[in-house]
C-alpha positions in Angstrom: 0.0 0.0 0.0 1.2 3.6 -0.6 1.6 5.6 2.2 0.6 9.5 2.2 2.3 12.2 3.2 0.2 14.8 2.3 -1.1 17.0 5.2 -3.7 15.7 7.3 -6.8 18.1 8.0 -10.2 17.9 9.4 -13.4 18.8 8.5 -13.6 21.7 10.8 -10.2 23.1 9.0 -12.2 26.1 7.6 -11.9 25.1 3.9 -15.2 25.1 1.8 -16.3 21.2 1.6 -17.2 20.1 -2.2 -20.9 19.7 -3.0 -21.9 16.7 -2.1 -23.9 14.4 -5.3 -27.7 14.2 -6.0 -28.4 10.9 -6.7 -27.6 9.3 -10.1 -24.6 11.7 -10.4 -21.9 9.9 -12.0 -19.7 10.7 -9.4 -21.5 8.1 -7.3 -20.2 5.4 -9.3 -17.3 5.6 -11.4 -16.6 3.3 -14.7 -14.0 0.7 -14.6 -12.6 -2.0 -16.9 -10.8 -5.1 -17.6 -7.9 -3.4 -18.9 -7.6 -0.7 -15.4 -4.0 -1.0 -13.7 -4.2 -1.4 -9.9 -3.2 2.4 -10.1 -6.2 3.2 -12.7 -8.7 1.2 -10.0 -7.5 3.6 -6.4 -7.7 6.5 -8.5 -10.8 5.9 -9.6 -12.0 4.5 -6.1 -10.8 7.9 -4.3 -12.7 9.9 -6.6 -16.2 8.2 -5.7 -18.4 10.5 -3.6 -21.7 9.5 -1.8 -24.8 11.0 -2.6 -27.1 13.4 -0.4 -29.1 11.1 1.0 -26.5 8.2 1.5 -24.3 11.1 3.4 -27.5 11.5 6.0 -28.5 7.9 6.1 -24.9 7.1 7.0 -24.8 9.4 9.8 -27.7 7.5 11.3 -25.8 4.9 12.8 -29.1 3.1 14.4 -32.0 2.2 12.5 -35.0 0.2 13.1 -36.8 -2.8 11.7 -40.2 -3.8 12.9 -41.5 -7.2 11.1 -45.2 -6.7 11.4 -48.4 -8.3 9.5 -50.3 -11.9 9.3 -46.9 -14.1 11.0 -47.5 -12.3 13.7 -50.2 -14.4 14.4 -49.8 -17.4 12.6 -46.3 -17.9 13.9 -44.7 -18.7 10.4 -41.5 -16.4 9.5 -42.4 -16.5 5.5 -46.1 -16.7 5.0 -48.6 -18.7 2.3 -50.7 -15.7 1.0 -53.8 -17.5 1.2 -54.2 -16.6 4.9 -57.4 -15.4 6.1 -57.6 -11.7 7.0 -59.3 -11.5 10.0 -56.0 -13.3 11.3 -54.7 -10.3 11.7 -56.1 -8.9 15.1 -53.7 -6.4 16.7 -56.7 -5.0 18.9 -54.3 -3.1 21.4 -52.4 -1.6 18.6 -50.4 1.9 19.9 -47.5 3.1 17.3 -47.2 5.8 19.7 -45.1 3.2 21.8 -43.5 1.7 19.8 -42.0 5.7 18.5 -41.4 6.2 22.0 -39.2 3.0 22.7 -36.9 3.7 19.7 -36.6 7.0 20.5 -35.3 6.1 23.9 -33.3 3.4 22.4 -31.4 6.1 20.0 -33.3 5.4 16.6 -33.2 7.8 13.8 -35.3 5.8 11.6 -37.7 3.0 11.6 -38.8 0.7 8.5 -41.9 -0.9 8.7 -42.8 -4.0 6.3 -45.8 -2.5 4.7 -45.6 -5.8 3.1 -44.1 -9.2 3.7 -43.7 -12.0 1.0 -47.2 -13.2 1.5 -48.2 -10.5 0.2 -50.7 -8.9 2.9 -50.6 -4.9 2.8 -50.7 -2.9 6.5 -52.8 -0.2 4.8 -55.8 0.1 2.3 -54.5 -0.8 -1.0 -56.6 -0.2 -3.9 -55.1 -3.0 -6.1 -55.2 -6.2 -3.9 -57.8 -7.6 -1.4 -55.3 -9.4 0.5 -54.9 -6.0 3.2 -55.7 -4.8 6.6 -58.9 -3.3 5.3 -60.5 -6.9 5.2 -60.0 -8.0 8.5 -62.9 -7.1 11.0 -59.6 -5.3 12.8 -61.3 -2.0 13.3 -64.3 -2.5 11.4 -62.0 -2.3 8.2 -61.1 1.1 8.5 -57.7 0.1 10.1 -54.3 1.8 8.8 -50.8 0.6 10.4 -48.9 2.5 7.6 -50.6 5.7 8.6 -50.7 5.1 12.0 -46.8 4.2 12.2 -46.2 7.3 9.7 -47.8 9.8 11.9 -46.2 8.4 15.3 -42.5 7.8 13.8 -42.4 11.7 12.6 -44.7 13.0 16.2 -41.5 11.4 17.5 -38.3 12.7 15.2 -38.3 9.5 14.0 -37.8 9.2 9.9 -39.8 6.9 8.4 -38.6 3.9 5.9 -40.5 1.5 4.3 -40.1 -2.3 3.6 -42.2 -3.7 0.1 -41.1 -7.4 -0.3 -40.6 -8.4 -4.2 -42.0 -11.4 -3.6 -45.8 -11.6 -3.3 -47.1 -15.1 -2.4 -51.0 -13.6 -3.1 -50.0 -12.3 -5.7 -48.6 -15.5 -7.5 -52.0 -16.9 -6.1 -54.2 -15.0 -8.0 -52.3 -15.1 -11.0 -50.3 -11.6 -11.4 -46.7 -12.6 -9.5 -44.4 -14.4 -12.0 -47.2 -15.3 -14.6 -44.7 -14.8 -17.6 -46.0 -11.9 -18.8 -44.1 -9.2 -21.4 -42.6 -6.2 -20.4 -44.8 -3.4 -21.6 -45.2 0.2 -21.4 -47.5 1.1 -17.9 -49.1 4.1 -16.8 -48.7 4.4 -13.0 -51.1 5.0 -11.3 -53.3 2.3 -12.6 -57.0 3.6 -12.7 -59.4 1.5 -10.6 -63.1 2.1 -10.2 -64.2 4.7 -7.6 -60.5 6.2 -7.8 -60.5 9.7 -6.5 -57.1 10.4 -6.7 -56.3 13.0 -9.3 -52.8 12.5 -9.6 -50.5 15.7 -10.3 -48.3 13.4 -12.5 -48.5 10.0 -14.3 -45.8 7.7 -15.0 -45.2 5.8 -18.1 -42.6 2.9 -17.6 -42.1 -0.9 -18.7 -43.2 -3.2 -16.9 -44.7 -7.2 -16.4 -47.9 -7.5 -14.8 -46.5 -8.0 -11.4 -43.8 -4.9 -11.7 -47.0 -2.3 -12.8 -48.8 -4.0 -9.4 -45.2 -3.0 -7.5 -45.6 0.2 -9.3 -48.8 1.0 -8.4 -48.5 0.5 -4.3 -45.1 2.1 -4.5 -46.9 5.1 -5.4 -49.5 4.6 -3.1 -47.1 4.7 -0.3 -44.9 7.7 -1.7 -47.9 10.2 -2.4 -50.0 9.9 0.4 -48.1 8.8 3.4 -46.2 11.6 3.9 -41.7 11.6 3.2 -39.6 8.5 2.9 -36.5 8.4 4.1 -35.7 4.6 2.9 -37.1 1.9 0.8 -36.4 -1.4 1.4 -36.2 -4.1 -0.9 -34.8 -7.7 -0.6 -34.1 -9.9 -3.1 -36.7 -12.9 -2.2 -38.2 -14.9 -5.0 -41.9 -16.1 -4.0 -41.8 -20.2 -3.8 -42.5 -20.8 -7.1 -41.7 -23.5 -9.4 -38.0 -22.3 -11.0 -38.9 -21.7 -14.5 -41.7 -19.3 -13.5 -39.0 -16.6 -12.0 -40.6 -13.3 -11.9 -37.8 -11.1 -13.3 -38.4 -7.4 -11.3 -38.8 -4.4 -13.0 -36.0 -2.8 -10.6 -34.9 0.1 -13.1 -39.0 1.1 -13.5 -38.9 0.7 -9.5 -35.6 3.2 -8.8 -37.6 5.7 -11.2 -40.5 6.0 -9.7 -38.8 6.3 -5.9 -36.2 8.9 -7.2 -39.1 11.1 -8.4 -41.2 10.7 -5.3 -39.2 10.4 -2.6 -36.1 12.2 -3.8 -34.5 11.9 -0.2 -35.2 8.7 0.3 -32.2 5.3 0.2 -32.9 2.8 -1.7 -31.4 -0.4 0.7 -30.3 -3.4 -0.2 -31.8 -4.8 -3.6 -31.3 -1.0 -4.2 -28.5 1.2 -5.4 -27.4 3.7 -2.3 -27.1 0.8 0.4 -25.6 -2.7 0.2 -26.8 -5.6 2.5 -23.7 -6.4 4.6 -23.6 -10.1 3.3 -25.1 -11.8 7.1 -27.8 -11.3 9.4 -25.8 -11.6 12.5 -25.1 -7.6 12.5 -21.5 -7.8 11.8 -19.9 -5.8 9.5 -16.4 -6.6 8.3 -13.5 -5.4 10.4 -12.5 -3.3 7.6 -15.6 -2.0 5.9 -15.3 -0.1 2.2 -18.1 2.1 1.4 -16.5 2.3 -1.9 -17.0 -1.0 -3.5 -16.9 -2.8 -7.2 -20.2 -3.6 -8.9 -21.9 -5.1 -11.8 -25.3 -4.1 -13.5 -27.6 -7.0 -13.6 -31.2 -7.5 -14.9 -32.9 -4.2 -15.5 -30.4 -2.1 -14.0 -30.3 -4.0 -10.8 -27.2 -2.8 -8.6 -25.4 -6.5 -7.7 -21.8 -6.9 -6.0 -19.1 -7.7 -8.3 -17.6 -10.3 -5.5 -19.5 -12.9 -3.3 -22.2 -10.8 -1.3 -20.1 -12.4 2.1 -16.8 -11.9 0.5 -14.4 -11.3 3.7 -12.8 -8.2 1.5 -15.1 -6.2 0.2 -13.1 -2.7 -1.4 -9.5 -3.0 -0.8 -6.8 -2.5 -3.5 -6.8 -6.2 -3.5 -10.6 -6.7 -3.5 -10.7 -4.1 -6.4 -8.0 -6.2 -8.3 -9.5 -9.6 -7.8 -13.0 -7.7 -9.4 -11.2 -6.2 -12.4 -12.7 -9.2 -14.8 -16.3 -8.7 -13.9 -17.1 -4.9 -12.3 -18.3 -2.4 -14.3 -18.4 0.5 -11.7 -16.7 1.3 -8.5 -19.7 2.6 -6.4 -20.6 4.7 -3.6 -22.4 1.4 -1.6 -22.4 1.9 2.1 -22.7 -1.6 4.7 -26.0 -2.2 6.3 -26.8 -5.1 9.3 -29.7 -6.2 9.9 -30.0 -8.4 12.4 -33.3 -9.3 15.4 -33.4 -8.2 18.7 -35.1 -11.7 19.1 -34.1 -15.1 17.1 -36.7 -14.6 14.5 -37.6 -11.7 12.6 -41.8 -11.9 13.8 -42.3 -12.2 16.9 -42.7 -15.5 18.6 -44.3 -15.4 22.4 -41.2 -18.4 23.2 -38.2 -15.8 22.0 -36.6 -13.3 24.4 -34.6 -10.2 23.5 -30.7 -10.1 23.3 -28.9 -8.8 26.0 -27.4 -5.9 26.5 -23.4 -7.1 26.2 -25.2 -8.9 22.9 -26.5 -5.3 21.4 -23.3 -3.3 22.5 -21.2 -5.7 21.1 -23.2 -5.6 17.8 -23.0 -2.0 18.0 -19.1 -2.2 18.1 -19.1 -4.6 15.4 -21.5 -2.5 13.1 -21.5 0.9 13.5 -17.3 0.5 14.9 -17.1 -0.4 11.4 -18.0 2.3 8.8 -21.8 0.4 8.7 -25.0 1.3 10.0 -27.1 -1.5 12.5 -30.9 -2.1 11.7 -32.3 -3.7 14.7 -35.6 -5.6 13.9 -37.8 -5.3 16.8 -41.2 -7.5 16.2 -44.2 -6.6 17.3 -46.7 -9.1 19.4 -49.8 -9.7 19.0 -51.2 -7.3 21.2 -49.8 -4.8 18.7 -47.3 -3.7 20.8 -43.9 -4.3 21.4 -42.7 -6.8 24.2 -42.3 -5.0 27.6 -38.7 -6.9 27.6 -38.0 -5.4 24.4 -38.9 -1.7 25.1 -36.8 -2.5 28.6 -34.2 -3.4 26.5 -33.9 -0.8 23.9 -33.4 1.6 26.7 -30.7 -0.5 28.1 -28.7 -0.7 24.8 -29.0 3.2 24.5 -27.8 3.8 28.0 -25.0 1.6 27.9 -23.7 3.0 24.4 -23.7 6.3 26.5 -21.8 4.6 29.2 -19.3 3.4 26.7 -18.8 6.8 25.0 -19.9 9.7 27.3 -18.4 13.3 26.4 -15.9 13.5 24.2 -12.5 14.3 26.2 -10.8 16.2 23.3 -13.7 18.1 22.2 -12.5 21.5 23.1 -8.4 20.4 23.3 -6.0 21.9 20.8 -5.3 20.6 17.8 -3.0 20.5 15.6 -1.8 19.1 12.1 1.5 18.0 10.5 2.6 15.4 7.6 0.1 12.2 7.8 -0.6 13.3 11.2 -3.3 15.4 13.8 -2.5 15.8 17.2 -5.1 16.6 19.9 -3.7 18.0 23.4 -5.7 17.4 26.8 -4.5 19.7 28.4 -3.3 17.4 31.2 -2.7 13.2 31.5 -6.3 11.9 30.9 -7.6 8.4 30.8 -8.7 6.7 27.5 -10.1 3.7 26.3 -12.4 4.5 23.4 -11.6 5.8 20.3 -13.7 7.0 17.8 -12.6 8.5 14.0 -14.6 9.5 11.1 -13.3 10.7 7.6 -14.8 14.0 6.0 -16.9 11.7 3.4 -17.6 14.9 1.4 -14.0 13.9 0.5 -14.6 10.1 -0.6 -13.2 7.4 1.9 -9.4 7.3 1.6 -7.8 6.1 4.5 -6.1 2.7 4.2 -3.9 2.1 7.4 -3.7 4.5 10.9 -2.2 4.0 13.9 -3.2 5.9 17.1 0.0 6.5 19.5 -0.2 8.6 23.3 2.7 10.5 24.0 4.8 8.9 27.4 7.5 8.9 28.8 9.0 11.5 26.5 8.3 9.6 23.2 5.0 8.6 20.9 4.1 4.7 21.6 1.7 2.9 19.7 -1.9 2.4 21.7 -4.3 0.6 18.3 -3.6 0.4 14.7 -6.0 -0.4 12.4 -7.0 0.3 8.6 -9.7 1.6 7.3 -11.8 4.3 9.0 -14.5 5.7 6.6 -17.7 7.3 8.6 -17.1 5.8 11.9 -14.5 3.9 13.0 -14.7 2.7 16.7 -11.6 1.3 18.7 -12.0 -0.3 21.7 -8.2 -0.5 24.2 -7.8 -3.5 26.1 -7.2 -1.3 29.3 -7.0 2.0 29.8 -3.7 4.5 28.5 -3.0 7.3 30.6 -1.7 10.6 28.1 -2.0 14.6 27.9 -1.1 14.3 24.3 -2.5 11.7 21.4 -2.2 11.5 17.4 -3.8 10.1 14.8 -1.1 8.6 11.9 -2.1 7.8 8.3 0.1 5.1 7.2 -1.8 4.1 3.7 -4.4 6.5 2.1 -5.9 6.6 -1.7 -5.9 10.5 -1.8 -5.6 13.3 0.6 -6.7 12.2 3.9 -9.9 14.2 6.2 -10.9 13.4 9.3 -14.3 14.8 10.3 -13.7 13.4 14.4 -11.1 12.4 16.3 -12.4 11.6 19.5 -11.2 10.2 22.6 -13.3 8.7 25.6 -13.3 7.1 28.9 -16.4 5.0 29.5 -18.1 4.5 32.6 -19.0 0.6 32.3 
């Protein structure tokens, strides 16, 4: 690796930071090909910027998953789509507390699954029967979407949105993966007793099943308020294999970047990459700049195995050369269950504490941002033990990084280096780093050293920082004065933090 010794600045240096990229900028993803030298490929990779929306989603760090619908109450994880309804029963139902629990537990964001693979919708939809509005649940006039919208925001909670691909009802009735052609649709599809009068129509090609996909994505994005994520997976319904329902994804990204223009599209999706497990861990060095390939109707896929242990080094970059066709802008997420599955189950328990702060380490330590599912019961509310729990986890992080000691210390910058003086000897035994990301991510390599005894010595190396990098010191170094190192960067090197803590656990 080549080691820079350019001068090291921060964010707060004074200079004016570069306009960041709307999305489908071509800065967000850069070309590459076959015939690219090692040098061509971190050239490239340091000039890659993230987007608007990908810069705010990654400064989330906690988000929030809440698996809701019929498995709740049958107690199946992937459902059949011929369920009845009036299964679904949530008769104590109070978004309110759930906003309030993930608020306490430090969420920024919370995705709901307005629909699950089986294909039953958590709000009115015009275009399928399979839907809240015919269960006897509140005489049929029952919402979850809007009643989750309303509480999440009443809370300063954002609001995402999970709308499986795969549609078990769907495939029921004939519409999912039913081998229709690709055709021009206008969205929204008119239906009888439609009052909308939409201020725009949309005109893009699509199977049967995408224009259906089309038509409750714009349900959800005009009349439920601003999306801050949409969530896809890549789950095929359980169909026979030569009946694959090929989705519409490039008629999909349209329509969400032209009604919810703020809004991440995760995981099947081009702004955020699934981290390649459901555990929570990211990699212990996470790349937000990563080699891709375009698949099937502009579908964003990872040039490498989606659980390749190297994701964006100069090595990872090298060993993708044959097949990438872009170096892109494609931030880690983990998903991973408070619980063991991903509905809630009445036998489960939450994770404990030393489980989520480890996760937390592992995750958001690691240039990624954690989505925490946390199922709803029944009851329509989330466990007691969970809500308990969510609290914990918050407290603890706090524990485990209270005020940051250096926050008003001097600083100061030389070659490959920034230097942050206490003012006098000071425990520490957290360290957190972020890079200026309005500047790509370029470190490589960094070692942190406390200055002792009359000389620097070494306290944690590590590589890659990117928008949070978290190190944890096996016991506690006692220093006035501590630097930051770059050994290995792409470009110029910014750090955005430098921070240096003593927790209280």
């Amino acid at each position: 690796m080549a080691v820079s010794r350019r001068v090291f600045v921060t964010g707060a240096a004074g200079a004016p930071a570069p306009a960041l990229e709307a999305p489908g900028n071509p800065r967000n993803r850069i070309p590459v090909s076959p015939d690219d030298t090692e040098a061509d490929l971190v050239r490239k990779a340091s000039q890659v910027r993230p987007t608007v929306p990908q810069i705010a989603w990654q400064k989330r760090e906690r988000t929030a998953f809440l698996h809701f619908g019929v498995n709740t109450f049958t107690g199946l994880e992937w459902g059949t789509g011929d369920e009845d309804p009036d299964v679904f029963q949530p008769t104590g139902l109070a978004t309110d507390q759930w906003a309030r629990a993930l608020r306490d537990g430090g969420f920024t964001l919370a995705i709901l699954t307005v629909k699950h693979h089986d294909g039953f919708v958590l709000y009115p939809s015009r275009y399928t029967g399979h839907t809240v509005a015919s269960s006897s649940w509140r005489d049929g006039r029952g919402d979850v979407l809007r009643a989750f919208a309303d509480s999440m925001r009443a809370h300063g909670i954002k609001v995402g949105v999970y709308i499986s691909p795969a549609d078990e009802n769907q495939y029921l009735h004939g519409v999912y993966a039913n081998g229709s052609a690709r055709t021009a649709r206008t969205i929204p599809t008119p239906v009888e007793g439609d009052d909308r009068t939409p201020s725009r129509t949309y005109t893009l090609p699509a199977t049967d099943y995408g224009a259906h996909m089309l038509d409750q994505l714009y349900e959800v994005l005009t009349e439920y308020g601003p999306i801050d994520e949409v969530w896809f997976d890549g789950a095929q319904g359980r169909i026979p294999p030569d009946q694959v329902e090929q989705y519409d994804w490039d008629s999909w990204y349209t329509l969400v970047r032209s009604l919810a223009p703020d809004a991440v599209i995760a995981v099947s999706g081009p702004d955020v990459r699934w981290v390649g497990n459901e555990g929570g861990l990211a990699r212990e060095d996470e790349w937000s700049v990563v080699p891709v390939q375009e698949k099937e109707y502009g579908r964003t896929d990872y040039a490498l195995a989606y659980d390749a242990p190297d994701m964006g080094s100069r090595a990872a970059l090298l060993k993708a050369r044959p097949v990438a066709d872009h170096l892109q802008w494609w931030p880690a997420e983990c998903d991973v269950s408070i619980r063991d599955g991903w509905f809630y189950h009445a036998d489960q328990q939450p994770k404990s504490v030393e489980q989520l702060t480890d996760l937390y380490f592992r995750s958001v330590g690691r240039n990624s941002v954690l989505l925490l599912n946390v199922p709803p019961g029944t009851d329509g509310l989330l466990p007691a033990a969970d809500v308990t729990r969510l609290r914990e986890f918050r407290e603890r992080v706090d524990r485990e990084l209270p005020a940051d000691l250096g926050r008003d210390a001097r600083r100061s910058t030389g070659p490959g280096t920034l230097t942050v003086d206490l003012g006098r000897e000071r425990e520490v035994d957290r360290i957190r780093l972020a890079e200026d990301l309005r500047h790509g991510q370029q470190v490589e390599g960094f070692v942190v050293e406390a200055h002792r005894d009359g000389t620097w010595t070494q306290v944690a190396r590590a590589g890659v920082i990117g928008a949070s990098r978290i190190l944890l010191l096996p016991a506690p170094v006692r220093a006035r004065r501590w630097r930051v190192r770059v050994t290995a960067s792409r470009a110029t090197p910014r750090l955005a933090e430098f921070g240096l803590y003593r927790s209280r656990v």
